[in-house]
C-alpha positions as CSV (number, residue, x, y, z in Angstrom):
1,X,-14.8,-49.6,-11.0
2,X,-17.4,-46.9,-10.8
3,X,-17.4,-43.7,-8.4
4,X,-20.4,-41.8,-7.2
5,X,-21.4,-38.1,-5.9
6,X,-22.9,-37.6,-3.1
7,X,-26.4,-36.8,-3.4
8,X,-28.3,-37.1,0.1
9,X,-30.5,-40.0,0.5
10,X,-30.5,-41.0,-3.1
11,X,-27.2,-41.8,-3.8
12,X,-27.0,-45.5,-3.9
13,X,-24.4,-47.4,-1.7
14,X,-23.4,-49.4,-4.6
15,X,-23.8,-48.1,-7.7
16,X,-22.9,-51.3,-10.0
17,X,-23.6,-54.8,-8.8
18,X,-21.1,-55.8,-11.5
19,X,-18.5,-54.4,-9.2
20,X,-19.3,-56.2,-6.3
21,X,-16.5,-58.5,-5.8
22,X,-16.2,-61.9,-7.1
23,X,-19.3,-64.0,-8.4
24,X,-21.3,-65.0,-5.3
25,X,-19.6,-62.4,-2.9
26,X,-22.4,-61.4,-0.6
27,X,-23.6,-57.7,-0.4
28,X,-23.6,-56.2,3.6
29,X,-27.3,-54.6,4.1
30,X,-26.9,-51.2,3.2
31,X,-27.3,-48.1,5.7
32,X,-26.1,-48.2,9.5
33,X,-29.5,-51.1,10.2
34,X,-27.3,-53.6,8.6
35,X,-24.2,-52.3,10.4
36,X,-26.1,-52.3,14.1
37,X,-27.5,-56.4,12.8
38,X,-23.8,-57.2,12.1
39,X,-22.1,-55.6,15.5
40,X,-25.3,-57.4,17.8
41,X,-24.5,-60.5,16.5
42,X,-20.9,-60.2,17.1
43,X,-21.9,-58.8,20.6
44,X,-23.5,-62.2,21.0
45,X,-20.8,-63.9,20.2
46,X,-18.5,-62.6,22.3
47,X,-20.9,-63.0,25.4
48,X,-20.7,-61.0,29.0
49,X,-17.8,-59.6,29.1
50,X,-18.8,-59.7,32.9
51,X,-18.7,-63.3,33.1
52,X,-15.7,-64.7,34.5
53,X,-16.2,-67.7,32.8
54,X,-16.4,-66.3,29.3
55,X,-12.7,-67.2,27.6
56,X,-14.3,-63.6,25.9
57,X,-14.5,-61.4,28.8
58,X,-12.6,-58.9,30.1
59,X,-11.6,-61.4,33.4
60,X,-9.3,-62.8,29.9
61,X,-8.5,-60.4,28.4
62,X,-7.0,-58.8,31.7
63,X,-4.9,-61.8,32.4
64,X,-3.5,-62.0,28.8
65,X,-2.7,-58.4,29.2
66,X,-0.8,-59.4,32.7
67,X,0.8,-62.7,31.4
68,X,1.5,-60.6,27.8
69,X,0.1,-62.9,26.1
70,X,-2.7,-62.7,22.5
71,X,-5.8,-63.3,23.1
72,X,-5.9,-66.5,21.4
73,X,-9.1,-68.1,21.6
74,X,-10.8,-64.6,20.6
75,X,-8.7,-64.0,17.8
76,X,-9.1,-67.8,16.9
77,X,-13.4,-67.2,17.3
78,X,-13.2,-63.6,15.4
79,X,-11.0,-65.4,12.6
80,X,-13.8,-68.2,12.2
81,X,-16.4,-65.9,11.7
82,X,-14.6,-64.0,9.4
83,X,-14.0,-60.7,11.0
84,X,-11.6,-59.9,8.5
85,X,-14.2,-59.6,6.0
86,X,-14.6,-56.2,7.7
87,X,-11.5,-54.8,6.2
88,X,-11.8,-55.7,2.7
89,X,-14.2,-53.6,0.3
90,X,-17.2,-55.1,-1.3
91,X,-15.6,-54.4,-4.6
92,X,-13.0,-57.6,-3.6
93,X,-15.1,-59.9,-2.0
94,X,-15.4,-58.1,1.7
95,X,-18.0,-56.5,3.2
96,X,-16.5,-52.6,3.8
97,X,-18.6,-50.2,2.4
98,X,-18.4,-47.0,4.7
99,X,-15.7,-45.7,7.2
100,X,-18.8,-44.9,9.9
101,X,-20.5,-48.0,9.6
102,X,-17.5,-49.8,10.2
103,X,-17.0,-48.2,13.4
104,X,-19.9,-49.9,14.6
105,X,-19.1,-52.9,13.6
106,X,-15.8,-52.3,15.9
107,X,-17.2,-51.4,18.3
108,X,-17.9,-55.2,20.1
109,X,-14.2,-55.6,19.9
110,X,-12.7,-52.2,21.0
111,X,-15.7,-52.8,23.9
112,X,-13.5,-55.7,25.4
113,X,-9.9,-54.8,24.8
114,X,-8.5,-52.3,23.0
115,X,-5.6,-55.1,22.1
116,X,-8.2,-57.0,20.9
117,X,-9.1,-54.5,18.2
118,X,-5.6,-54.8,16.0
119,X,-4.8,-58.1,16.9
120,X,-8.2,-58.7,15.2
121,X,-7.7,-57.1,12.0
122,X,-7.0,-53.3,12.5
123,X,-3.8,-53.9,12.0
124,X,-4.2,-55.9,8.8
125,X,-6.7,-52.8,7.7
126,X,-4.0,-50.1,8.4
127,X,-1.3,-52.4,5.9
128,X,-4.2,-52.8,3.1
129,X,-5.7,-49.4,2.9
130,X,-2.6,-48.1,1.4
131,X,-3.5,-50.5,-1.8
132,X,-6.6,-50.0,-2.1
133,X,-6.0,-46.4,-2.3
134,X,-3.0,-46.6,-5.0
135,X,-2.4,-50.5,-5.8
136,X,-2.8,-51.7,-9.3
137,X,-5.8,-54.5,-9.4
138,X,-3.3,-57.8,-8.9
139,X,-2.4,-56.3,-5.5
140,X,-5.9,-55.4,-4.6
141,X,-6.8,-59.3,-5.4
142,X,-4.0,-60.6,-3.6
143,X,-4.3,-58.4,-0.6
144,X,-8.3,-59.8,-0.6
145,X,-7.2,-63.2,-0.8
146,X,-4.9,-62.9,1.7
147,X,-7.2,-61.2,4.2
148,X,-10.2,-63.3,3.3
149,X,-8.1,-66.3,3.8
150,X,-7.7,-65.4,7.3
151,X,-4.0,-64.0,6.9
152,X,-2.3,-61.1,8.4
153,X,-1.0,-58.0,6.9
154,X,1.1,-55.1,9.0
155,X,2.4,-51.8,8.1
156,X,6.4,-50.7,8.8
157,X,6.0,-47.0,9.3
158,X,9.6,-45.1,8.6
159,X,11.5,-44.3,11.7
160,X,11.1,-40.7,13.0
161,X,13.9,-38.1,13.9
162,X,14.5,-37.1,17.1
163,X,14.7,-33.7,17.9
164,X,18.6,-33.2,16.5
165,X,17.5,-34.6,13.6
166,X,19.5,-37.6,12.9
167,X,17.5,-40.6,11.2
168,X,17.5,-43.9,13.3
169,X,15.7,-47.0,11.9
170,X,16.0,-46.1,8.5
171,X,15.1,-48.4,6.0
172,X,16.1,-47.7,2.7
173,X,15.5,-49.0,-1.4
174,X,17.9,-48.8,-3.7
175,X,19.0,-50.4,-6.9
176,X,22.1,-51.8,-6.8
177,X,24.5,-52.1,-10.0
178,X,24.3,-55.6,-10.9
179,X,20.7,-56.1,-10.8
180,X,17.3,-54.6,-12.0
181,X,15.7,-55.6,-8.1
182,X,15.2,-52.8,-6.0
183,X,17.4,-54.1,-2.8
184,X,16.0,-53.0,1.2
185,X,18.1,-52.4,3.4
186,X,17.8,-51.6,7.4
187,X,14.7,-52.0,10.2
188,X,12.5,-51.1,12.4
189,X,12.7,-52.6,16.1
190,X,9.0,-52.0,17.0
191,X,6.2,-53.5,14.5
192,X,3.5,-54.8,15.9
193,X,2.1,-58.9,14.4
194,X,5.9,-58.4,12.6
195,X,6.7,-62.0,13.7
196,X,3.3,-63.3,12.5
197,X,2.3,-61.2,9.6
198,X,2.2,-63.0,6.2
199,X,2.9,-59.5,4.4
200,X,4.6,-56.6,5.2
201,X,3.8,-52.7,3.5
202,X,7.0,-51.4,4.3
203,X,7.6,-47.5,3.2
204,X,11.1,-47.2,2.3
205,X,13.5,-44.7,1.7
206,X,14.2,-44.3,-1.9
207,X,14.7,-40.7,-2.2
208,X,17.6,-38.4,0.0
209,X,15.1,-35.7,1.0
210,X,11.8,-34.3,0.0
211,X,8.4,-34.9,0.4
212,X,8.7,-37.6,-2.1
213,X,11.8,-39.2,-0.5
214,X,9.7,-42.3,0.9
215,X,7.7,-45.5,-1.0
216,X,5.5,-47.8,-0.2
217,X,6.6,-51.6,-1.0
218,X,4.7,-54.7,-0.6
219,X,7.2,-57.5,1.0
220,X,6.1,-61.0,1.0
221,X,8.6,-62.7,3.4
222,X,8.1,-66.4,2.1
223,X,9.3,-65.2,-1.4
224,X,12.6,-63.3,0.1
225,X,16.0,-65.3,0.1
226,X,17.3,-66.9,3.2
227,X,18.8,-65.1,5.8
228,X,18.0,-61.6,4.1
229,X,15.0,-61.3,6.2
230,X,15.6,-61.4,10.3
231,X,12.8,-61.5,12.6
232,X,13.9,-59.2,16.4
233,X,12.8,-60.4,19.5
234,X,9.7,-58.8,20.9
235,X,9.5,-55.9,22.4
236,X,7.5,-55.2,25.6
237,X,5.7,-52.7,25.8
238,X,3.8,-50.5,28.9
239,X,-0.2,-50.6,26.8
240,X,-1.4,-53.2,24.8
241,X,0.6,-55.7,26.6
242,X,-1.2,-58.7,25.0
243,X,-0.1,-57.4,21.4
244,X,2.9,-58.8,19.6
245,X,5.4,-56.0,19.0
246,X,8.8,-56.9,17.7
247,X,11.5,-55.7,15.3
248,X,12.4,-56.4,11.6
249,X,15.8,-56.1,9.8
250,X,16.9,-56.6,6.4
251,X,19.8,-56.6,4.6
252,X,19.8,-56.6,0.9
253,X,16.5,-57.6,0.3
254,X,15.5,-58.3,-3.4
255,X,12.2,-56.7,-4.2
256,X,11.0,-56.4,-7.7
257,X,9.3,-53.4,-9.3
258,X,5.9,-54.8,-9.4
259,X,6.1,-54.6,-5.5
260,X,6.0,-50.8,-5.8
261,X,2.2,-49.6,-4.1
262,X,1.4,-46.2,-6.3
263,X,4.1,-44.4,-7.9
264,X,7.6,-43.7,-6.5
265,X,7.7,-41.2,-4.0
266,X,4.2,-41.9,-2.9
267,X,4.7,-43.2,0.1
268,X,4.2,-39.8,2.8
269,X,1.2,-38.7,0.7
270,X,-0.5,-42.6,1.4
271,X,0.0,-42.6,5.0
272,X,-1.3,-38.7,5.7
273,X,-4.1,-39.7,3.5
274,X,-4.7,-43.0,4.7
275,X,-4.3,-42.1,8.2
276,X,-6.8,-39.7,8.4
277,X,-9.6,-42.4,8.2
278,X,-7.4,-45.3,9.7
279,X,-6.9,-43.3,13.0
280,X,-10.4,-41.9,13.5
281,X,-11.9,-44.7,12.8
282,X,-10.0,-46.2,15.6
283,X,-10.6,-43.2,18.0
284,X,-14.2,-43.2,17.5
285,X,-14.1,-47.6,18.2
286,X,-12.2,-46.7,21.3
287,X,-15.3,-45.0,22.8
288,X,-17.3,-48.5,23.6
289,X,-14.1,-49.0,25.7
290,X,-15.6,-46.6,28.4
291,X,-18.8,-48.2,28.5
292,X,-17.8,-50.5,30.8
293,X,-16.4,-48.0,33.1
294,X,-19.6,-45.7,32.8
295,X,-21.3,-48.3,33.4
296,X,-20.2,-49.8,36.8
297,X,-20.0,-46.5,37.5
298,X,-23.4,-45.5,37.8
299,X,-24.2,-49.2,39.6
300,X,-21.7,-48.4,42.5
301,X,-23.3,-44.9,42.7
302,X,-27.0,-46.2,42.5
303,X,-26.3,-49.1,44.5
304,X,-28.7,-49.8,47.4
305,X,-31.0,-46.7,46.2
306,X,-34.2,-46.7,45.0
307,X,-33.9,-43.4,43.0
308,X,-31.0,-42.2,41.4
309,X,-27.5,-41.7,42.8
310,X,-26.8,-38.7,45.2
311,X,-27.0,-35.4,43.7
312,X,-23.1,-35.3,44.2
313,X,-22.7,-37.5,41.3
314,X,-25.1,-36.2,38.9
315,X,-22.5,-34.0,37.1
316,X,-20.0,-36.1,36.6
317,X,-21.7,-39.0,36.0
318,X,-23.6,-37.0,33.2
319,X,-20.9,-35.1,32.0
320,X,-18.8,-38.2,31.4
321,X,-22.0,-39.5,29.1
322,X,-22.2,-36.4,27.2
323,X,-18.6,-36.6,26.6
324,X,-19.1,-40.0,25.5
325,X,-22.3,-38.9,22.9
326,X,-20.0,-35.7,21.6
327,X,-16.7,-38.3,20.8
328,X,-19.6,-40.3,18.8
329,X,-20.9,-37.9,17.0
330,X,-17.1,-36.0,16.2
331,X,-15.9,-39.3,15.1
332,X,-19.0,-40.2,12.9
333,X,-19.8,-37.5,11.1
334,X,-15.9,-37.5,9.5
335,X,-15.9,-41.1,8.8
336,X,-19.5,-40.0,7.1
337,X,-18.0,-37.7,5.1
338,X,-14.9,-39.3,4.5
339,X,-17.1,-41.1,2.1
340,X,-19.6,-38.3,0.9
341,X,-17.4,-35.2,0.7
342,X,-13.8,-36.7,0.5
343,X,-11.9,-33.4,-0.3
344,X,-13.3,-31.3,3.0
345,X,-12.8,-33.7,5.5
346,X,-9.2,-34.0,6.2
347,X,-8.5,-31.6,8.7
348,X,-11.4,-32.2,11.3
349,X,-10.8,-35.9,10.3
350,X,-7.5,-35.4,12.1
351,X,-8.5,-33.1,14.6
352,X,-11.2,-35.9,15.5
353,X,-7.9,-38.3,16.1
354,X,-6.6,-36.4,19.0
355,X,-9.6,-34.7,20.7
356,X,-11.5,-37.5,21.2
357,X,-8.9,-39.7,22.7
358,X,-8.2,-36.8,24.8
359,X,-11.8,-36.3,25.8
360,X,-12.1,-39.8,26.7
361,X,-8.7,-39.8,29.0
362,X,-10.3,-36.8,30.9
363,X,-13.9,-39.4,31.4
364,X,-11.5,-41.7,32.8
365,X,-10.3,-39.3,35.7
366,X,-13.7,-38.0,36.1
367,X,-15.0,-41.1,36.9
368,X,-12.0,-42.3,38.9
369,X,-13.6,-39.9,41.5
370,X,-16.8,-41.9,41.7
371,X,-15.4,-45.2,41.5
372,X,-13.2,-44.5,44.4
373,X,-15.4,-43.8,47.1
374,X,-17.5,-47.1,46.0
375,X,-16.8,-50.5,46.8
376,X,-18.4,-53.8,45.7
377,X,-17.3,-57.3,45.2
378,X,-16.4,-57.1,41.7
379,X,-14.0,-54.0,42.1
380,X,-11.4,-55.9,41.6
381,X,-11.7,-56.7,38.4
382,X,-12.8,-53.2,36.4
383,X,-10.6,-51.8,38.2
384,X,-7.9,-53.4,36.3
385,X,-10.2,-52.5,33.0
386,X,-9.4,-48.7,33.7
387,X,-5.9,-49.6,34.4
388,X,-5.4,-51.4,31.3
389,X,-7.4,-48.8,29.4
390,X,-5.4,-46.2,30.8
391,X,-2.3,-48.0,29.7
392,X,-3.6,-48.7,26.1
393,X,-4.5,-45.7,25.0
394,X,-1.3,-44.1,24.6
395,X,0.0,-47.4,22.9
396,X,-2.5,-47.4,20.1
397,X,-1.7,-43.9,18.9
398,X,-4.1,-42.2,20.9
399,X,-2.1,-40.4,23.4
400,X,0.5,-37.6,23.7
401,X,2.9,-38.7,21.1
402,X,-0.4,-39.3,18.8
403,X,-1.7,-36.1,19.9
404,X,1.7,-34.5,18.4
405,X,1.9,-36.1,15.1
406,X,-2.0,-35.0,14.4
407,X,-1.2,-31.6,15.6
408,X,2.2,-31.4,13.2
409,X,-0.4,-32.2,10.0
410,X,-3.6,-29.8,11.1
411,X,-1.1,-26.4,11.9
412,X,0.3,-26.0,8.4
413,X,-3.1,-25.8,6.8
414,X,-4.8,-23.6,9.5
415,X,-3.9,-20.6,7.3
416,X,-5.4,-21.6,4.4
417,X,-8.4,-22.9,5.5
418,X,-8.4,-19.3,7.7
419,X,-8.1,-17.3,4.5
420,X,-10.2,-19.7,2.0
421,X,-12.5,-22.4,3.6
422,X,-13.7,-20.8,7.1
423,X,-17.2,-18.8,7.0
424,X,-16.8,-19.2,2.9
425,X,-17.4,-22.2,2.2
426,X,-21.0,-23.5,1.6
427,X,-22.4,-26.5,4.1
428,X,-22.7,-30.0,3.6
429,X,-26.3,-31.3,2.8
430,X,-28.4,-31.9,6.2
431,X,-29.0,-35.5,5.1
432,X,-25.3,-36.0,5.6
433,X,-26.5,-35.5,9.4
434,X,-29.3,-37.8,9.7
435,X,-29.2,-41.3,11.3
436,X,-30.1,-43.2,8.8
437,X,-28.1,-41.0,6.2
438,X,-27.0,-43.2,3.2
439,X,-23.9,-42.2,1.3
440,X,-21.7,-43.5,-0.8
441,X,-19.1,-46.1,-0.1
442,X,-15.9,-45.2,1.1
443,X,-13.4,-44.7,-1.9
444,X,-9.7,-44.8,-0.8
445,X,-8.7,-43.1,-3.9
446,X,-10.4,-39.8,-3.9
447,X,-9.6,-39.0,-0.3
448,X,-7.5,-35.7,-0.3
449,X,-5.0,-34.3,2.3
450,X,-3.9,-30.9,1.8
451,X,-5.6,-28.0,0.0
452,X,-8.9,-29.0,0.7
453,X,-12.2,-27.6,3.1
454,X,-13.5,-27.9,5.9
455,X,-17.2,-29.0,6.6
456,X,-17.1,-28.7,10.3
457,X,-16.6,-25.4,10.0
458,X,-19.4,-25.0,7.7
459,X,-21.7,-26.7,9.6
460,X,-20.6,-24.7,12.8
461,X,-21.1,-20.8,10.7
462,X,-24.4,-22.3,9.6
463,X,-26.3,-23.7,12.6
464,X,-25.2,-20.5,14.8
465,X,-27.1,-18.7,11.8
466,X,-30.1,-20.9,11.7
467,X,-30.6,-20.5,15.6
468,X,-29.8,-16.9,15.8
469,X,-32.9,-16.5,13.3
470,X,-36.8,-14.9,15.5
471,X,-39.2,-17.3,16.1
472,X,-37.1,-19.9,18.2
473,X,-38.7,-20.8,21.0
474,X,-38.1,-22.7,24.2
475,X,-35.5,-21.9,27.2
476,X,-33.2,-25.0,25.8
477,X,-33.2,-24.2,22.1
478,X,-33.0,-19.9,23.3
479,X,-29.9,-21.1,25.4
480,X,-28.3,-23.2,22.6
481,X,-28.2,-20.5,20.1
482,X,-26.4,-18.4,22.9
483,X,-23.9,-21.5,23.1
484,X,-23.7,-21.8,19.3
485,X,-23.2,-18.1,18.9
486,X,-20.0,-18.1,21.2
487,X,-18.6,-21.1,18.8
488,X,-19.1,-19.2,16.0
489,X,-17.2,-16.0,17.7
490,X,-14.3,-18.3,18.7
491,X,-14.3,-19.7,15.2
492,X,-14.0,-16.1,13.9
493,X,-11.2,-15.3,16.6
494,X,-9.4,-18.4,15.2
495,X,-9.5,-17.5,11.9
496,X,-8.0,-14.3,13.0
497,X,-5.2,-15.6,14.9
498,X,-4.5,-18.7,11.5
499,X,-4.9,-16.4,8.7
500,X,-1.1,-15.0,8.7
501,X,-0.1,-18.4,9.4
502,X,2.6,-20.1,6.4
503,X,0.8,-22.1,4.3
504,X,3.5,-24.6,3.6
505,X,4.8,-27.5,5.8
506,X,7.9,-27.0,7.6
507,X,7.0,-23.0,7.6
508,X,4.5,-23.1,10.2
509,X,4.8,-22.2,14.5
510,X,5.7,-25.0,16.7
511,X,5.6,-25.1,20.0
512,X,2.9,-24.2,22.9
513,X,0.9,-22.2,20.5
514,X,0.8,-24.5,17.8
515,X,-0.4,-27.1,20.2
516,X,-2.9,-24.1,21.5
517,X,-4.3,-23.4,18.2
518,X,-4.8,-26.9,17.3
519,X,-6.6,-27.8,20.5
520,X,-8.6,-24.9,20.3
521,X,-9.8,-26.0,16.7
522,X,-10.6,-29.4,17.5
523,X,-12.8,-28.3,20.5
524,X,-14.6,-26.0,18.0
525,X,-15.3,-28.7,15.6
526,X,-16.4,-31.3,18.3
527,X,-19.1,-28.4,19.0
528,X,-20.1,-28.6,15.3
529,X,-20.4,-32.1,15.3
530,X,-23.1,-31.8,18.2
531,X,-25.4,-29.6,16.5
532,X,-25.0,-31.2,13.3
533,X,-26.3,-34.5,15.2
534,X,-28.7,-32.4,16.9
535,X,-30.1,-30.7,13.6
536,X,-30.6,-33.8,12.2
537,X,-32.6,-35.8,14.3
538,X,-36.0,-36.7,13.0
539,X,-38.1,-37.3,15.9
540,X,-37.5,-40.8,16.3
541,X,-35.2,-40.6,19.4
542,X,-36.9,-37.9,21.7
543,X,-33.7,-37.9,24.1
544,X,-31.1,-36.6,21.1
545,X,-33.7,-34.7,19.3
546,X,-34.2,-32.2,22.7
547,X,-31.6,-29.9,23.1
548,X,-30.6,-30.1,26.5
549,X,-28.0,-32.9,25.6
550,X,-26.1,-30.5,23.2
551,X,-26.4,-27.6,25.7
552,X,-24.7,-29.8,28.4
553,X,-22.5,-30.7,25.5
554,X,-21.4,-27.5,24.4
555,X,-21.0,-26.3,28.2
556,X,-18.4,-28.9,28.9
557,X,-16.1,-28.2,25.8
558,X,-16.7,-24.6,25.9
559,X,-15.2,-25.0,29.8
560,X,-12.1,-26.9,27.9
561,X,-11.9,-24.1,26.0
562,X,-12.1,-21.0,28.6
563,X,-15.1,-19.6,26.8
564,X,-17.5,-18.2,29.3
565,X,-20.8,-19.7,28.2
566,X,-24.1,-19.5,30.5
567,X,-24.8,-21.7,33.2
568,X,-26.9,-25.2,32.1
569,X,-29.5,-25.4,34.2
570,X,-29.6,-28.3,36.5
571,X,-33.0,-29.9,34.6
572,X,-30.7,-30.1,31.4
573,X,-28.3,-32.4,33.9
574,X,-31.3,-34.4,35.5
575,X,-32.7,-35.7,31.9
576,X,-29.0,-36.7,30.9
577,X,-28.9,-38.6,34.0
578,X,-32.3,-40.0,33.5
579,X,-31.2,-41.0,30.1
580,X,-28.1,-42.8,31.1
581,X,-29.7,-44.5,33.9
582,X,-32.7,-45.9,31.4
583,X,-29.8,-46.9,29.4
584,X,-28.6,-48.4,32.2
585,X,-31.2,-50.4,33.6
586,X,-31.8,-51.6,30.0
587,X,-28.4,-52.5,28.5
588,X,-28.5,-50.0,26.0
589,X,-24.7,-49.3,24.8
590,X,-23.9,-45.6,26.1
591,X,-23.3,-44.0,22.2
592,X,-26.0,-42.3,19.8
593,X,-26.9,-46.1,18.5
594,X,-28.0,-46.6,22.2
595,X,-28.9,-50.1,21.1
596,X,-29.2,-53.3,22.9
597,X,-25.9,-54.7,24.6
598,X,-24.5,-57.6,25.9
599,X,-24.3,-57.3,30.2
């Protein structure tokens, strides 16, 4: 295979045709235009979600999610189509190229039901990107062929320890006496598509303690002996009720060597570095989900007015857009660099994980208050979107328990990024920023976890500087440079505060102010990611190239924050609104893409 640097526009999306899967494989148009092609026509497929009648709309997906029941004839339609194709890289046969552009293509699904999303393939994409970070080229093959054949794949996480610290679901590999086969032993009672996947990445105990203590294992369960393997019952859950969770158990399992995924030991070191991408890319797919909600939204407050809705709603109905544009641009700039600058994005990557979730819980409440004191005849029905919505959120990692894990990763390297990355480090290059940006392809391999910089941060110390410079003019951009400024201070106070920090894990604070500092640093780098996306429009989209978005932007998460920023003045307020109800009247989805959707 061949590897690339990053080079701004000119660095090719793939750099040897020769590498592009197997003879005949097609290539995905390159850049996010192909992407947007590729997530329309899905959009079409799928049809109105508003439709009743659609066996694709959310009327469906709302009674699979009450009768607990997949999603079968979606999952059947997505399967023909190939949606799984998705998942796979261009080198084997698929059409994955980057992390961002992926999103996009997500984005359809995650629009619907969030459900929808891994029993689709996300799933099957968390289980596979473990080999193709670290598997030797017959697994890569096989997991293509498995995927491409329209098979399932699932990962089986280890068990965590409570807070006493006694394991529970532990399942171990060991070698036993008489034989050379590593043998498994134990289970895990919650796996979700464990009683219809056709391969299992199990990571295994196969040390007694250390950061090396776990492995990663590829299971096939047709090839195990009889009886070793037992399938649980399913387990019902609060969210995602129309997913299949259950339980797996086994008890002296034969698995032989060549099942090992990267070297022994590997197997925490996979899933931090996996993860990173894996859960962000899912956190940024999550945000179509609140289209819908927006959406109705602004019909029950415009409804039966020829202008726009009463001033009353103005703010939050903007605010909750805004909200929407900053958890866009947060999660797409990572997954951009994921690919471009794979050793400085781990940290925000993370961050990105939990604060956009988290921002998109509080746009729920927020427009809870506006849907509430509107009725029409189709209440009914997104009503029980939100509910489910609500309910799913925390089930697909993105709640308070997700919120924890991310925060147990990002604390331990606040110190050294503090004492070696933050206000040192040099920026990304402003093409990285651009819509039509083209980088290279995501390459499992090279993403780092610890140790490494932060871009964010970069880009955060370097647009306060740019703004800050004489000769800006404008009351917007005057106003943003203020906002900007008071970033860059908290950034500086931060690094105050992390710099005496331990820089090893297991040394760090816990607690309240480890869950203070992390929140505060995820806030700071959603800020960065609005100017970057500000700084690099071109002129094409008037809307996200004035600066009144970003200085509504930066008010609401400097409010999250406590920092005292000025007051946005209300014309800032008014062309958001305008904008969302343009949007509005035209089906344009409610992200940066602001394309054309299905309504």
């Amino acid at each position: 295979m061949t590897t690339t640097t990053y080079q701004g526009d000119a660095a090719p999306l793939i750099t040897d045709r020769r590498d592009a899967g197997p003879a005949g494989a097609t290539i995905p148009p390159d850049g996010p235009a192909g992407a947007l092609r590729r997530a329309a026509r899905l959009d079409a497929l799928l049809g109105d979600p508003y439709d009743s009648a659609n066996p694709h709309g959310f009327a469906a997906f709302v009674a699979a999610a009450w009768d607990r029941r997949p999603a079968a004839a979606t999952e059947r339609l997505l399967a023909e189509e190939g949606f799984a194709a998705a998942f796979v890289p261009v080198v084997h046969g698929g059409t994955l190229t980057r992390a961002d552009l992926l999103m996009k293509v997500l984005r359809p699904v995650f629009r619907r039901d969030v459900a929808l999303g891994f029993a689709g393939g996300v799933t099957s994409l968390f289980a596979a990107s473990a080999v193709w970070a670290a598997g030797t080229a017959e697994q890569q093959r096989a997991m293509a062929r498995l995927l491409l054949g329209g098979g399932r794949a699932t990962v089986v996480h280890p068990g965590l320890a409570p807070a006493g610290g006694v394991r529970r679901e532990e399942i171990t590999a060991g070698r036993r006496t008489d034989r050379t086969d590593l043998s498994l032993d134990g289970g895990r009672s919650v796996v979700i598509d464990a009683a219809r996947a056709d391969l299992y990445v199990v990571h295994a105990r196969t040390a007694a303690t250390g950061p090396h203590s776990h492995s990663v294992l590829l299971v096939d369960p047709a090839r195990l002996p009889d009886g070793r393997l037992h399938r649980l019952p399913r387990v019902e859950t609060d969210g995602m009720r129309a997913a299949l969770f259950s339980g797996l158990r086994f008890a002296d399992c034969p698995v032989s060597d060549d099942a090992l995924v990267g070297a022994p030991g590997d197997g925490a070191g996979l899933a931090l570095r996996m993860n990173q991408v894996n859960r962000c890319l899912v956190a940024g797919a999550v945000t179509a989900a609140v289209d819908p909600v927006l959406r109705y939204a602004v019909g029950a407050a415009a409804e039966g007015r020829s202008g726009p809705p009463a001033r009353r709603w103005h703010r939050p109905l903007a605010g909750v857009f805004t909200d929407l544009l900053i958890c866009d641009a947060l999660s797409t700039v990572c997954l951009r660099a994921a690919g471009a600058l794979p050793d400085r994005t781990h940290v925000p990557t993370v961050a990105a994980t939990y604060t956009v979730p988290a921002l998109l819980t509080d746009a729920l409440e927020e427009l809870s208050s506006v849907l509430g004191s509107h009725s029409r005849p189709d209440a009914a029905l997104l009503h029980a979107v939100l509910a489910k919505l609500v309910r799913d959120l925390p089930a697909a990692g993105l709640g308070r328990d997700g919120a924890a894990a991310c925060q147990a990763v990002i604390v331990p390297q606040l110190g050294a990024l503090a004492n070696r990355s933050w206000f040192l480090e040099e920026e990304a290059p402003a093409t990285l920023f651009r819509a039509d940006a083209r980088v290279p392809p995501l390459d499992h391999r090279a993403l780092a976890f610890a140790g490494g910089g932060d871009f964010l941060a970069a880009v955060l110390a370097g647009a306060a500087e740019r703004l800050a410079r004489p000769g800006r003019v404008g009351g917007r951009t005057v106003l943003l440079a203020r906002m900007a400024d008071l970033f860059r201070a908290e950034l500086l106070g931060l690094r105050d505060q992390c710099a005496p920090l331990p820089g090893r894990f297991g040394e760090a604070l816990s607690g309240p102010a480890a869950c203070a500092l992390s929140d505060r640093y995820g806030l700071v780098v959603a800020a960065a990611a609005v100017l970057a996306v500000w700084e690099g429009q071109e002129g094409d989209d008037s809307f996200l190239a004035d600066p009144g978005w970003a200085v509504l932007a930066l008010s609401r998460l400097g409010r999250r924050l406590g920092i005292a920023l000025p007051d946005v003045p209300q014309d800032c307020v008014t062309d958001v609104l305008d904008e969302l109800l343009r949007r509005w009247r035209t089906g344009r989805g409610l992200d940066l893409d602001g394309v054309e959707v299905t309504r």
